[in-house]
N, C-alpha and C positions, 0 to 999 in steps of 0.2 A: 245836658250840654245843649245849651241853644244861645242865641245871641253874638254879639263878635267881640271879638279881643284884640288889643294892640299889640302889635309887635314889632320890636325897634333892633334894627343891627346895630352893636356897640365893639364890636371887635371886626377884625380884618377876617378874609376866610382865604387869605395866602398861605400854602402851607397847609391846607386843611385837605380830609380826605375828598374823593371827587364827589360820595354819595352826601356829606355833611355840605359841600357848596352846593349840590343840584336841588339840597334842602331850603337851603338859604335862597337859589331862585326860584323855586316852587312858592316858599311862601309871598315872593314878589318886592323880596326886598335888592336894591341896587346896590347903596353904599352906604359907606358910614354914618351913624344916624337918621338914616332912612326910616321910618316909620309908615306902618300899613297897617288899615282895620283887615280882620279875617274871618271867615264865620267860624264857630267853636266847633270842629268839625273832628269825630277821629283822625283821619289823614292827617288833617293841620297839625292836629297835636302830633301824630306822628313825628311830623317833619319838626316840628320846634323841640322834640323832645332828642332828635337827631343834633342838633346844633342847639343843646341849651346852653352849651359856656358861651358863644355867640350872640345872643337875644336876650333884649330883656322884656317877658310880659305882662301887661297890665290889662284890667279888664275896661271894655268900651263904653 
């Protein structure tokens, strides 16, 4: 695991639990389509693993 990865909010996070949105601002995404490099880090993955119907990722 090294290097960074995209990652893009494709869905809304209304409705969603508190810990799956505080996932979605950890990885530093705002809104819809928002797109952010990340570095390939456990925690990250953590959190995107938390909200994967949310995000969709690609590698950087």
């Amino acid at each position: 695991m090294s290097g960074k990865i995209k990652v893009t909010l494709k869905k809304s996070t209304a409705g969603q639990l508190k810990n799956i949105q505080q996932s979605v601002r950890g990885l530093g995404l705002r809104r819809i389509g928002h797109t952010v490099e990340v570095l390939d880090t456990a925690p990250n993955r953590g959190m995107i693993r938390t909200a994967t119907h949310l995000v969709v990722v690609e590698k950087a």
